[in-house]
C-alpha positions in Angstrom: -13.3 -30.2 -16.2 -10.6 -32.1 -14.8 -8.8 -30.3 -12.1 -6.1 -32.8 -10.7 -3.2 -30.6 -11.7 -4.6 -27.6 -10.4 -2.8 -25.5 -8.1 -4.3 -25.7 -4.9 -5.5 -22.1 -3.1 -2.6 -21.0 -0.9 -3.5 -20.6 2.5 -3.4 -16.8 3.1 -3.7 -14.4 6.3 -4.5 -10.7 6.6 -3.5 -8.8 9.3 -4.5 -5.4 9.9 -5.1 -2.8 13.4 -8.9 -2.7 12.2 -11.2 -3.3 9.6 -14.3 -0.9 10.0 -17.7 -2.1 8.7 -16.9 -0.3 5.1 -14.8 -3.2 4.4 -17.4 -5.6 5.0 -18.1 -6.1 0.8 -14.3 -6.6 0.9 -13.7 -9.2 2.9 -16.8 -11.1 1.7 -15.8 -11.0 -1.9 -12.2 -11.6 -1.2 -13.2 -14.7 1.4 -15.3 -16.1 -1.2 -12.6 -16.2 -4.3 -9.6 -17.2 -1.7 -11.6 -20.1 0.6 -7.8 -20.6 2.4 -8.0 -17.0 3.7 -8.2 -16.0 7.4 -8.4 -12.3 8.9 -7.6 -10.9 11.9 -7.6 -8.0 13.1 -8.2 -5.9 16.5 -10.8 -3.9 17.6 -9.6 -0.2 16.9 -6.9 1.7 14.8 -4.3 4.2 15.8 -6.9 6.8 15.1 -9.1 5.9 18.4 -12.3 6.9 15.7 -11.6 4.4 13.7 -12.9 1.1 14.7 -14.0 -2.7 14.2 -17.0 -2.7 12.6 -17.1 -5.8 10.3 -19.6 -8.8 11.7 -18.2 -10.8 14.0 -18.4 -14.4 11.3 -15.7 -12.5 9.1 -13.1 -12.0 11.7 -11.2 -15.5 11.7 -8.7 -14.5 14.6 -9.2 -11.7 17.1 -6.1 -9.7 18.2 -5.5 -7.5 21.0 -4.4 -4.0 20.1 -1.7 -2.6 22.6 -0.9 1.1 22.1 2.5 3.0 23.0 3.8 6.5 22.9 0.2 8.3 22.9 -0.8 6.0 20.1 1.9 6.7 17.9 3.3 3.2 17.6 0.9 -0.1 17.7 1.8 -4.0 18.4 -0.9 -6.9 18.4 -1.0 -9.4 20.3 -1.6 -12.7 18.3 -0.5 -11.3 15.1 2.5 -13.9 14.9 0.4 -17.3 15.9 -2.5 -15.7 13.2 0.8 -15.9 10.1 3.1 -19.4 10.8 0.0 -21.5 9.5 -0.5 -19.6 6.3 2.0 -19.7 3.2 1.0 -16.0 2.4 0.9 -12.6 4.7 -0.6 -9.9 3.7 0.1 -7.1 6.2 -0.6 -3.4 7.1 1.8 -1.0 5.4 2.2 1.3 8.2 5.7 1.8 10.2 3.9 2.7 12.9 3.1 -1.1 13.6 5.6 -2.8 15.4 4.4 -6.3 14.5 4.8 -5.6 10.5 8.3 -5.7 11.2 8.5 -8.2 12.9 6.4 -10.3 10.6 8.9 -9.0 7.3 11.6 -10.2 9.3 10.4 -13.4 10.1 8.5 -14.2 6.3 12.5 -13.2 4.8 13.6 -16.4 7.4 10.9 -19.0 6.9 10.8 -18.6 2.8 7.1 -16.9 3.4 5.5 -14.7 0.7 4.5 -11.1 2.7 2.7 -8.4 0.9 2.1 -4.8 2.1 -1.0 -3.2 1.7 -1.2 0.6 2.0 0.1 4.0 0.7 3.0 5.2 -0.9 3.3 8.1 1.2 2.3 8.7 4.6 -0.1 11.3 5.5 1.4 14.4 5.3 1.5 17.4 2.8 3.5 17.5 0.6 5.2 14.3 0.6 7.1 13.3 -3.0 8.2 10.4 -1.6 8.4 7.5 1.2 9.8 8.4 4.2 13.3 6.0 5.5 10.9 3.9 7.8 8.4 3.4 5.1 11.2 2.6 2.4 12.7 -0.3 5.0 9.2 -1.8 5.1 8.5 -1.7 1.6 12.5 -3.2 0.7 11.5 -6.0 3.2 8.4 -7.2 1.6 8.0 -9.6 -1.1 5.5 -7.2 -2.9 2.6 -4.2 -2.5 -0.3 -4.0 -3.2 -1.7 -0.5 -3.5 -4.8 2.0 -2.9 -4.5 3.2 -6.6 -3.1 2.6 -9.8 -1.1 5.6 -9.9 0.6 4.4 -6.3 1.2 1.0 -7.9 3.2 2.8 -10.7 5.2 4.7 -8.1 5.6 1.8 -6.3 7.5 -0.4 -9.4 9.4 3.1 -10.1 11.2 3.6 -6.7 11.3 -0.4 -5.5 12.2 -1.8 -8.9 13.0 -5.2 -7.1 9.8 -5.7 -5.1 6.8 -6.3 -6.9 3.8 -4.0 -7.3 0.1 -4.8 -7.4 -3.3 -2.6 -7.3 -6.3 -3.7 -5.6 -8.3 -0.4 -6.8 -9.8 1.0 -3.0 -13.3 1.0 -2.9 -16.2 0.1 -0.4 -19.0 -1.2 -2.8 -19.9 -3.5 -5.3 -20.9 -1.9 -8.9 -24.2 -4.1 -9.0 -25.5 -1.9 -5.7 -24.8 1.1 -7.8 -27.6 1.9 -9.8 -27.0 4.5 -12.6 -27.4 8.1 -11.6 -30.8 9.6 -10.8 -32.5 12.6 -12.8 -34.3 14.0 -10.5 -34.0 17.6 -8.8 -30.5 17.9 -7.2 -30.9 20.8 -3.9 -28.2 19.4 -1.7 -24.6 19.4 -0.8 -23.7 16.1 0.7 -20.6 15.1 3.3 -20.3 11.1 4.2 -17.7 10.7 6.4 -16.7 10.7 10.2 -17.4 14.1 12.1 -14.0 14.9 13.6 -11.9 18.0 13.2 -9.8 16.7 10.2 -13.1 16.6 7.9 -13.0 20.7 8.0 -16.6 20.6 9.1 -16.4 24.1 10.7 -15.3 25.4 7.3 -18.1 23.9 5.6 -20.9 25.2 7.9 -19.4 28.8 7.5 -19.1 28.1 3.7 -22.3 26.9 2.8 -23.5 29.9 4.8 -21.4 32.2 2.9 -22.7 30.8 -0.8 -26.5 30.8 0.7 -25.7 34.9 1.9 -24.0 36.1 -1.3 -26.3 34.3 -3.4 -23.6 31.8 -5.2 -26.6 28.8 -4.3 -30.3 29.1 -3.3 -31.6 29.4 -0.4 -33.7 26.2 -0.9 -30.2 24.6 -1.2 -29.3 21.8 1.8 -26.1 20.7 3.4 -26.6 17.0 4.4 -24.2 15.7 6.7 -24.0 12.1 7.1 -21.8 10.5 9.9 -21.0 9.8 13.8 -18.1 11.4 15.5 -16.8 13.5 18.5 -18.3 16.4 16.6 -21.9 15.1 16.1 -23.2 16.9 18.5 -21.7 20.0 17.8 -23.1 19.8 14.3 -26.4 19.0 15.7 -26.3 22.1 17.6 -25.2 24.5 14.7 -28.2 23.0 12.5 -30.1 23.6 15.4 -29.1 27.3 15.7 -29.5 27.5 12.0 -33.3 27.4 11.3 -34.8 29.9 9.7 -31.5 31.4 8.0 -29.9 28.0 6.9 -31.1 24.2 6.1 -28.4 21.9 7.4 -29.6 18.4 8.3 -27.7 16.3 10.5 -28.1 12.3 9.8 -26.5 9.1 11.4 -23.7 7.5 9.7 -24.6 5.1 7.3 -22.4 1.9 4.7 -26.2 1.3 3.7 -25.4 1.1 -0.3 -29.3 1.3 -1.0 -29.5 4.5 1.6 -26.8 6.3 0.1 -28.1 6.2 -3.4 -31.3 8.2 -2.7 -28.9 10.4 -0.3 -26.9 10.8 -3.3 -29.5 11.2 -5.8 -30.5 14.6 -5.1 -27.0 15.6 -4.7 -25.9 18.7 -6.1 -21.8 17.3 -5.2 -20.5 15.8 -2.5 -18.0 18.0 -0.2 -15.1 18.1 2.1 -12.9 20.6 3.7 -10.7 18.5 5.1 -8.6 15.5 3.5 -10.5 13.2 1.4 -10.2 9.5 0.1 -12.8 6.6 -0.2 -15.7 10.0 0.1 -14.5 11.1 -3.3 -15.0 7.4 -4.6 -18.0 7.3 -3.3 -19.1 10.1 -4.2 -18.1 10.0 -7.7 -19.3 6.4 -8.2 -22.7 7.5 -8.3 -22.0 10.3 -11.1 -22.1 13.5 -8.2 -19.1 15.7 -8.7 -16.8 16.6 -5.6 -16.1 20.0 -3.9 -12.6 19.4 -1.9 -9.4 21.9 -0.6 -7.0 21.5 -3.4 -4.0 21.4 -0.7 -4.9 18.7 2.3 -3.6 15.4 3.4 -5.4 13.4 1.4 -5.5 10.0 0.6 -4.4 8.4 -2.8 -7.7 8.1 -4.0 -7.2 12.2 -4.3 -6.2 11.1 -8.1 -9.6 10.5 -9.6 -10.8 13.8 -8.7 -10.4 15.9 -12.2 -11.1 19.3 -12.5 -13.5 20.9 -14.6 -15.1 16.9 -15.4 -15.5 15.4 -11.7 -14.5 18.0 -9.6 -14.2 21.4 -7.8 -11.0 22.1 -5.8 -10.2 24.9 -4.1 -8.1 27.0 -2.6 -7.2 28.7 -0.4 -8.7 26.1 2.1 -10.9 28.4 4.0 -14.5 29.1 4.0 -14.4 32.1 1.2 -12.9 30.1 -1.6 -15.1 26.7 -0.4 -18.0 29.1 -1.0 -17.3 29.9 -4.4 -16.3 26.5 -5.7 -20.2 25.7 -4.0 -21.5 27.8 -6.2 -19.4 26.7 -9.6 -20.6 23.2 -8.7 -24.6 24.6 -8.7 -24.0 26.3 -11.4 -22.3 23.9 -13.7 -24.9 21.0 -12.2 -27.6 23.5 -13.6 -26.5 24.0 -16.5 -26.1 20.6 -17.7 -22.6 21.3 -18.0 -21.2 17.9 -16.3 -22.1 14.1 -17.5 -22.8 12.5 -14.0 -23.5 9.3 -16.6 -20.2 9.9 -17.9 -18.2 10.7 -14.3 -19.6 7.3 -12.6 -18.2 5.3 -15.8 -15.2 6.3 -15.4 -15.2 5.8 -11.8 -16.9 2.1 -11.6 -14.7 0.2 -14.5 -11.8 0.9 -12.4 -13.0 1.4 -9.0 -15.6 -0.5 -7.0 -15.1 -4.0 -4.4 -15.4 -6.0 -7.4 -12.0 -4.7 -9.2 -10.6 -4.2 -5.6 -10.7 -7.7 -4.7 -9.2 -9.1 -8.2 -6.4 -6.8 -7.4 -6.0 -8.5 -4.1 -5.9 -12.3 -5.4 -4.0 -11.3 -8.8 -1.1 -10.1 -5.6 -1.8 -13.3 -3.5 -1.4 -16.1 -6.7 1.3 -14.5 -8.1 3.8 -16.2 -6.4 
């Protein structure tokens, strides 16, 4: 094949606060189909729980993470001398990082392609639209690249002159996602950090509430799978728990191969609290969800579809968690949900693989 008028690979960097070890698949697929690309990134994000976890050979530049305000703003140390080499940026869309605008600003001087990678809202309930700081970023940037492609359609509809990209947020590669087992389901399953935000306290009391008024069996399990400030605090209420309830309390796990047996004998997979890459997890592997209809969730909220993939509730307390619990048994039971069907839909749109083409379709279109 001749190749001497090929367009050589642009040399591209990604900045961002933190890349935990879920990204790992990520950056290994996105490394191998952009050879030019360098990451950098610090060791923890605003959120002091969330924090480097991605093997030291995939982290081309380490940055030092310098926290103002109680957190509330970020800048990074090295962020600037990780960008002038590289012809493309591709930063963290988050006003809240000082060094994003200072890296817009500077990309709009030297004739640099920057890209944002993020939401389209921030974080809070109820939001229709970008807040001012988050419009400014976005109107800076050359283009974005978004969690989902519903956010990617927003995007092109209220920034008609930046451009808008998808790279489909997910955390594994289809080919570690074998089709969904048919053996017994008996458990309700969180993945996810422990901390407050997750609802965990409302789940406890609501998986109690479903065993005592009979919506599930009492053979039934709630498997809670994760590391946090609360982990301790679960392991004390499963403790406490014996002999009325069956709660089991495991370590936090990105194992692919060790969440599919987890998942296997999942009735659904749960969360009181906000919910994002747990519902794509979740629902890659066929298991329905059970989430609060009304949280702060994250944009992968949209593949959750009632009455197919999903059981929302509300309001978000413990009662009405209990009783979607038991619509999800019973509907699980009855054969009444495809979990074939639900991880279809999820995995030809959804998984690292799709993610990072999204991600070099953004970078080589300029």
């Amino acid at each position: 094949m001749d190749t001497a008028n090929e367009e050589p690979n642009p040399k591209v960097t990604l900045v961002q606060l933190t890349l935990p070890e879920y990204r790992t698949a990520f950056i290994e697929g996105l490394k191998d189909a952009l050879p030019g690309l360098r990451v950098a990134a610090g060791i923890s994000q605003l959120d002091p729980t969330v924090g480097l976890g991605l093997p030291g050979e995939l982290i081309d530049v380490s940055m030092t993470n310098r926290f103002v305000l109680r957190r509330r703003l970020a800048y990074q140390s090295g962020a600037r001398q990780a960008l002038l080499p590289a012809d493309v940026w591709v930063l963290e869309l988050n006003p809240r990082v000082i060094n994003t605008w200072l890296a817009l600003l500077e990309a709009r001087l030297r004739g640099r392609r920057a890209l944002l990678w993020g939401h389209f809202v921030g974080r809070r309930n109820n939001e229709v639209g970008p807040r001012f700081a988050r419009r400014w970023q976005v109107r800076l940037a050359s283009g974005v690249i978004a969690y989902t492609f519903e956010d990617r359609d927003r995007f092109a509809s209220f920034f008609p002159g930046v451009a808008a990209f998808c790279g489909p947020n997910a955390i594994e590669r289809s080919s570690q996602i074998p089709p969904p087992g048919r053996g017994p389901r008996d458990s309700f399953l969180y993945v996810g950090r422990l901390v407050e935000a997750k609802g965990l306290e409302t789940l406890v009391e609501a998986f109690r509430l479903a065993v005592a008024s009979s919506f599930v069996p009492v053979t039934t399990r709630l498997v809670l799978v994760g590391d946090g400030p609360l982990r301790q605090e679960m392991l004390t209420v499963a403790e406490r728990s014996k002999g009325d309830l069956t709660i089991e309390v495991l370590p936090g796990t990105f194992s692919s191969a060790q969440l599919n047996r987890l998942y296997d004998s999942a009735i659904a997979g749960v969360c009181a609290g906000y919910v994002g890459l747990n519902l794509t997890q979740s629902l890659s592997r066929g298991v329905p969800f059970v989430y609060p209809l009304r949280a702060p969730h994250a944009p992968e909220v949209v593949l959750a579809d009632e009455g197919r993939n999903a059981f929302p509730f509300e309001p978000t307390d413990a009662s009405a968690m209990s009783e979607a619990l038991g619509e999800a048994w019973r509907c699980v039971q009855s054969g009444a949900l495809s979990f074939e069907q639900i991880q279809r839909d999820v995995l030809e749109r959804y998984s690292v693989e799709c993610m990072v083409e999204g991600f070099v379709e953004a970078i080589l279109a300029g």
